[in-house]
N, C-alpha and C positions, 0 to 999 in steps of 0.2 A: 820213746816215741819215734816218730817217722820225719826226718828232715830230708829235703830235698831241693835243687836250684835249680829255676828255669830261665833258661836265658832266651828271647825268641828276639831277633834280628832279620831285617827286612825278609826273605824268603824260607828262612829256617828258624827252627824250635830245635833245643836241646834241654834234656832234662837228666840231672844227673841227681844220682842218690846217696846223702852221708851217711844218712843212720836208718836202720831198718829192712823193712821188706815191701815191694812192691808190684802188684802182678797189674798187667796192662794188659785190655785186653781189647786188639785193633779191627774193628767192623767195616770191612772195603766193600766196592763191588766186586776185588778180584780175588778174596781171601778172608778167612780170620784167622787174627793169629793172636795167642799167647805170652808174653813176655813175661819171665819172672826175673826182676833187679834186683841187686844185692850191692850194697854199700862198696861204690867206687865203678858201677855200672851206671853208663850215660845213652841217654836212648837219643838221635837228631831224626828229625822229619823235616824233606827239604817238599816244600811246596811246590818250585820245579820242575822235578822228575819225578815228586809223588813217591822217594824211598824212604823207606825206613831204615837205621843201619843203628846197631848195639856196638858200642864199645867197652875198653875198658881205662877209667883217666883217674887222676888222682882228684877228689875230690872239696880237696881243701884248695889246689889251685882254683877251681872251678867257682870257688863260694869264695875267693880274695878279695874280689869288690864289697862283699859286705863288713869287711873290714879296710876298706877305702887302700884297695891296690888292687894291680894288676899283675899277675903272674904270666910273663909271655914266653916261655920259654919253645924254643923253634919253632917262634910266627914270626915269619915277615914281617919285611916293613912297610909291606899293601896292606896286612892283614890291621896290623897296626894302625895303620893310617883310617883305612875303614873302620876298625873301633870307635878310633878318637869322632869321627865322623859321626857317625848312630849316638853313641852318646852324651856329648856334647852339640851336635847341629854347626859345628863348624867343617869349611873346605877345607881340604888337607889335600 
């Protein structure tokens, strides 16, 4: 089957994919475009600047919350803080 993790936080969406195949397919004013993911491919869309951007991340970090962790490996400690923020509703 097809597993996959979406995280979406105040101006961005990231969706990254464990297992399988997934073809995405983006309908703009300025384009359409294609995307075919492959397990360990993360797609973000910032609502900001309206980009799109593919990467490539390991995807077990990505899905550690569903096993009640967080994997931070070179995030800051704004980025952190911001976490803890969005998921919890506390200042930080």
């Amino acid at each position: 089957g097809t597993q996959f993790n979406v995280n979406t936080r105040q101006q961005n969406t990231a969706v990254t994919l464990n297992e399988g195949l997934v073809r995405l397919a983006i309908h703009s004013s300025k384009a359409e475009q294609t995307i075919l993911m492959k397990p360990g491919d993360q797609v973000s869309f910032s609502k900001e600047n309206q980009q799109l951007v593919k990467s490539t991340v390991d995807p077990a970090n990505e899905s550690a919350w569903t096993r009640n962790y967080w994997i931070l490996e070179n995030t800051t400690l704004s980025k952190v803080a911001r976490r803890i923020e969005a998921t919890y509703g506390l200042q930080v």
